[in-house]
C-alpha atoms as an extended CHARMM CRD file, in Angstrom:
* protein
*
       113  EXT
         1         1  UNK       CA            171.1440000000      146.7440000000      -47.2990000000  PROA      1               0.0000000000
         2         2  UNK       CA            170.0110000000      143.8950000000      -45.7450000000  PROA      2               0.0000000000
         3         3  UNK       CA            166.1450000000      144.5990000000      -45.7120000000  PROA      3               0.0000000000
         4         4  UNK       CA            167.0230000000      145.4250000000      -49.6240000000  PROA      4               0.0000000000
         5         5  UNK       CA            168.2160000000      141.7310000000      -49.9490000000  PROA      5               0.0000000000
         6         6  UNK       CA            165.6970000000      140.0830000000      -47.8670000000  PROA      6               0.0000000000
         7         7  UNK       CA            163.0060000000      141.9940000000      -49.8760000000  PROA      7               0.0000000000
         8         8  UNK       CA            164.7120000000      140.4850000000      -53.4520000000  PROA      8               0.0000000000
         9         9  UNK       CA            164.6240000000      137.2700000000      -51.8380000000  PROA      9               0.0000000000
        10        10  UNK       CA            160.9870000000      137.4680000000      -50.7040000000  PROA      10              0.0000000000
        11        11  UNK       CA            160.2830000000      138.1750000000      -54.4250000000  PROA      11              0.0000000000
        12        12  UNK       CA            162.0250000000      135.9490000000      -55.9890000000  PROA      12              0.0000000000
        13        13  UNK       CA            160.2730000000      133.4120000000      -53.8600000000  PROA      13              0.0000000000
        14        14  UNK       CA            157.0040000000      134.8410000000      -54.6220000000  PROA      14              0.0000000000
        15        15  UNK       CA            157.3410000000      134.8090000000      -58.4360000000  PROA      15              0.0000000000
        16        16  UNK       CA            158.3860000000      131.2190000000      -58.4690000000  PROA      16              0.0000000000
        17        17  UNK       CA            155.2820000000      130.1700000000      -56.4650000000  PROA      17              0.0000000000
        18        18  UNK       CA            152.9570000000      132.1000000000      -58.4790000000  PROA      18              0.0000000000
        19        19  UNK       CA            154.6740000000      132.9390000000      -61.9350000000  PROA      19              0.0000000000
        20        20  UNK       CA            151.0790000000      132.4060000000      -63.6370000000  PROA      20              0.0000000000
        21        21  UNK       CA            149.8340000000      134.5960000000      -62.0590000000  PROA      21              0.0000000000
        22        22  UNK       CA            152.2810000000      137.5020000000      -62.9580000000  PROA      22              0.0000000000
        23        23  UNK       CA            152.4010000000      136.8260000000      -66.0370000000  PROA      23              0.0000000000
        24        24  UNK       CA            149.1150000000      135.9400000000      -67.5950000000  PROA      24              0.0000000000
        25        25  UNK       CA            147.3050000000      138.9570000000      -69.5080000000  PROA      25              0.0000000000
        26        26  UNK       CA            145.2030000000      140.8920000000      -68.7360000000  PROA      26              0.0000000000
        27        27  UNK       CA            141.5980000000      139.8810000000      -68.5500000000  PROA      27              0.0000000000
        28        28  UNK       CA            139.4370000000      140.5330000000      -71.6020000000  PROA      28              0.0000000000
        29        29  UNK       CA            137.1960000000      142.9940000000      -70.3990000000  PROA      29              0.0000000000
        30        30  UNK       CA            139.5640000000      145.5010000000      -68.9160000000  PROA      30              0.0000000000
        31        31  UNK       CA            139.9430000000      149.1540000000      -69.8010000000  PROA      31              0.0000000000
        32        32  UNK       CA            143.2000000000      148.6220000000      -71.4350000000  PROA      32              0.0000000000
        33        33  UNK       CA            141.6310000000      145.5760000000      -73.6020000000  PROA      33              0.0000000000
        34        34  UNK       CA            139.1340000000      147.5640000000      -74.6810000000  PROA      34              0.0000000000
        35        35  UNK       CA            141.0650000000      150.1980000000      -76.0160000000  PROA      35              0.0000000000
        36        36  UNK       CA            143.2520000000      148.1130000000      -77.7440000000  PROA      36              0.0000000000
        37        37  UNK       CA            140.4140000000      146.5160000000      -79.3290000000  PROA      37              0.0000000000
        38        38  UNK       CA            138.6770000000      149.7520000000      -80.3980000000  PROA      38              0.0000000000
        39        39  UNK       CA            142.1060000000      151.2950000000      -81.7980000000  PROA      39              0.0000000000
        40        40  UNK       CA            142.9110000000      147.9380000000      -83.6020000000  PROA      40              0.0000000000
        41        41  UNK       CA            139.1540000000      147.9530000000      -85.3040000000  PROA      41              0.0000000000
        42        42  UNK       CA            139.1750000000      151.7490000000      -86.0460000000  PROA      42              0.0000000000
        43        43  UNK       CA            142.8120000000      151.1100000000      -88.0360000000  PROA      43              0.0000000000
        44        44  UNK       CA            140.8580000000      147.9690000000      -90.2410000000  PROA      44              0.0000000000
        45        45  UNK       CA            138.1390000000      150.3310000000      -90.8310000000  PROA      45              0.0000000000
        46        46  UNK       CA            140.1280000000      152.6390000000      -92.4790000000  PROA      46              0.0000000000
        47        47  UNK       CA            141.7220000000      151.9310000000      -95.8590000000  PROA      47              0.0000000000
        48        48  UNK       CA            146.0660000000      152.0640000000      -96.0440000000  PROA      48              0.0000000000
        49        49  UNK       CA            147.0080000000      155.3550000000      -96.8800000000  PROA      49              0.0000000000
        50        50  UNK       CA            149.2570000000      155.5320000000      -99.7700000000  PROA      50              0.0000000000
        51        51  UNK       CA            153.1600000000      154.8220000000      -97.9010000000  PROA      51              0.0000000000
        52        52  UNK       CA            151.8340000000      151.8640000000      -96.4200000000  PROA      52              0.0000000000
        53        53  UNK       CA            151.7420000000      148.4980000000      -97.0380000000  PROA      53              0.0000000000
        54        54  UNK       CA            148.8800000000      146.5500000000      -98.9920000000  PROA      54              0.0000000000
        55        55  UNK       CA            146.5660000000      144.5700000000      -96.2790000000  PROA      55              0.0000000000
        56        56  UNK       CA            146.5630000000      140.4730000000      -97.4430000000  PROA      56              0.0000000000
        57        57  UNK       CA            143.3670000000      138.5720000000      -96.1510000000  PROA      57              0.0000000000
        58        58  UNK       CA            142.0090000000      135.3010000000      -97.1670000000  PROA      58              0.0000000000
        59        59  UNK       CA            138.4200000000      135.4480000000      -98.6700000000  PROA      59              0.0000000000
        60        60  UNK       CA            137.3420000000      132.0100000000      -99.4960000000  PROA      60              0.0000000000
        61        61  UNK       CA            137.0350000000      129.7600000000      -96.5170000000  PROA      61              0.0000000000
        62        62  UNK       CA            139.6520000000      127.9320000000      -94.7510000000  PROA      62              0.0000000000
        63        63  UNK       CA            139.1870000000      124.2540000000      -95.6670000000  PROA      63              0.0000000000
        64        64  UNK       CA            138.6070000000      125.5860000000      -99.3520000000  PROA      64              0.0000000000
        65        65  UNK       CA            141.5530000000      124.1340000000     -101.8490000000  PROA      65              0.0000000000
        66        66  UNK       CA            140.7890000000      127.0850000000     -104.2060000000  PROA      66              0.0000000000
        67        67  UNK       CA            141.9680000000      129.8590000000     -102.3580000000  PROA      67              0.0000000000
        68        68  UNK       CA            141.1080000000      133.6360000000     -103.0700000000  PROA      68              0.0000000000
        69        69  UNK       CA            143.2760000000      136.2340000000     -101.1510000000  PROA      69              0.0000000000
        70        70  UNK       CA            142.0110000000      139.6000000000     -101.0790000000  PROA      70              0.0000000000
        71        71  UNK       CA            144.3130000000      142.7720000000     -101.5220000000  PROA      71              0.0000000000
        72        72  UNK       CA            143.2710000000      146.0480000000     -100.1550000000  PROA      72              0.0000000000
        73        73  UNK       CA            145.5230000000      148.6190000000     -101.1900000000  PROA      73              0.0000000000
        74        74  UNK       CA            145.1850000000      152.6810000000     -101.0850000000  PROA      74              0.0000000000
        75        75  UNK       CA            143.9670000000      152.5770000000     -104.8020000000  PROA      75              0.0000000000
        76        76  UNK       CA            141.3260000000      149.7270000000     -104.5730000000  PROA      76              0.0000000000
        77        77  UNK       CA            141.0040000000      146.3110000000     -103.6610000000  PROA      77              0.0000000000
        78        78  UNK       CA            141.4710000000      143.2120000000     -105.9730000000  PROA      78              0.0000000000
        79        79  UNK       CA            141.6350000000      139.5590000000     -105.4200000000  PROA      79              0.0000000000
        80        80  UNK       CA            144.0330000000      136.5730000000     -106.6570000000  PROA      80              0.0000000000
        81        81  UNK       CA            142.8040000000      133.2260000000     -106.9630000000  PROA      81              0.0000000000
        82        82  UNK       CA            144.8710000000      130.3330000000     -106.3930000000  PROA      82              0.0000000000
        83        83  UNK       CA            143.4330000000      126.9980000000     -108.4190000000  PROA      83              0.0000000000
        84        84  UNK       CA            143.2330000000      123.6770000000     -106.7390000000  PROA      84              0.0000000000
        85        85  UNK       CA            146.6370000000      121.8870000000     -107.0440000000  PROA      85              0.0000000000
        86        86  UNK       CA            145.0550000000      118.8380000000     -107.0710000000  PROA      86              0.0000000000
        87        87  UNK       CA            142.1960000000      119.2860000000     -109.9910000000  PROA      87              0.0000000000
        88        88  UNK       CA            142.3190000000      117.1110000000     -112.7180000000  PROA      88              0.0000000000
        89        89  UNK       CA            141.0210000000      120.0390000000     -114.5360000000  PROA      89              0.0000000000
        90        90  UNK       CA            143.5390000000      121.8890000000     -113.9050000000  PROA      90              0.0000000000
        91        91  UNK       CA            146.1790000000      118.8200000000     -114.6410000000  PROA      91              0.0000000000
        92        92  UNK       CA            144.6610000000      118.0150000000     -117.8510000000  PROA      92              0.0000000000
        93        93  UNK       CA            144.8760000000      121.1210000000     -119.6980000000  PROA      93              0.0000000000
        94        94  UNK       CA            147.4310000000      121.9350000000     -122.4740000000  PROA      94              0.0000000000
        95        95  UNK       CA            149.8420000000      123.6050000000     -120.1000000000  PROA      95              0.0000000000
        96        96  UNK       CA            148.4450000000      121.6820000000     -116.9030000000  PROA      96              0.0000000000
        97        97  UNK       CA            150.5860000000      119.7900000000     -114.2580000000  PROA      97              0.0000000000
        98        98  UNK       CA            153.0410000000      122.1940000000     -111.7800000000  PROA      98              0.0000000000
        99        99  UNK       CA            153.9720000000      124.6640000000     -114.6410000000  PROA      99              0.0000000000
       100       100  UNK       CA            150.3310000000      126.0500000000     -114.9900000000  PROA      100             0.0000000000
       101       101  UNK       CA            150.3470000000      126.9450000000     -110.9350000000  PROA      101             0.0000000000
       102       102  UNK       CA            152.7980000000      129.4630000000     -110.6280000000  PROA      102             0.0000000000
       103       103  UNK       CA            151.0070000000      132.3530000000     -111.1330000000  PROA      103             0.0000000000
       104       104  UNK       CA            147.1720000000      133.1600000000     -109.8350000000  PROA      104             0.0000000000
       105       105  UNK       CA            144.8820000000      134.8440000000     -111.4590000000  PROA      105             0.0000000000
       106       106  UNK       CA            143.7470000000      138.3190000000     -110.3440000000  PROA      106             0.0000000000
       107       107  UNK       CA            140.1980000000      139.9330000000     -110.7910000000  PROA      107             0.0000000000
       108       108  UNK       CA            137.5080000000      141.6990000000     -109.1060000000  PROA      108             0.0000000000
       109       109  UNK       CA            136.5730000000      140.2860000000     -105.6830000000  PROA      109             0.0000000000
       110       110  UNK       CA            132.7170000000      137.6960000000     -105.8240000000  PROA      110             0.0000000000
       111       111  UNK       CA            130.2840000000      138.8510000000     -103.5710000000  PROA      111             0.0000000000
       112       112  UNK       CA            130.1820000000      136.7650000000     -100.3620000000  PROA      112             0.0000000000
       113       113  UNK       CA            126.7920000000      135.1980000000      -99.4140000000  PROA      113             0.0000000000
């Protein structure tokens, strides 16, 4: 019993002294990494079968105001653009101002360059 305690104490000790150490991850090029890596790439490869959900990514660029989301579903892929809130274009049209951005409008996805 008392090696049992002096052994919990000797650990407790060395996780405070070193608790980066235990818990950082795993470095990037380990087996384990690897194979998540491969597994996660193989599964975005593949299109959702038809009982799961639809896959959401953004397809313009990041800093763009007008965004474009792709959908990937099992029965195709489609995208919905979002117009710039702050367009006068979009503000000076018949139905412009907030009422005119609730809904985006969904088409066929542009071909990236």
């Amino acid at each position: 019993q008392q090696a049992l305690r002096a052994v919990g104490a000797i650990d407790r000790q060395l996780r405070a002294e070193h608790r980066q150490a235990l818990t950082s991850a795993p470095p990037a090029d380990s087996t384990g990494a690897r194979l998540s890596r491969g597994i996660a790439a193989a599964h975005e490869a593949v299109g959702p079968k038809w009982f799961e959900a639809a896959r959401i990514e953004l397809f313009s660029a990041p800093n763009d105001p007008k965004r474009i989301y792709k959908v990937i579903t099992a029965f195709g892929e489609y995208c919905l653009f979002y117009p710039d809130k702050a367009s006068m274009s979009g503000n000076s049209a018949a139905k412009g101002g907030r009422d005119s951005f609730g809904q985006p409008t969904m088409s066929s996805c542009p071909q990236r360059f």
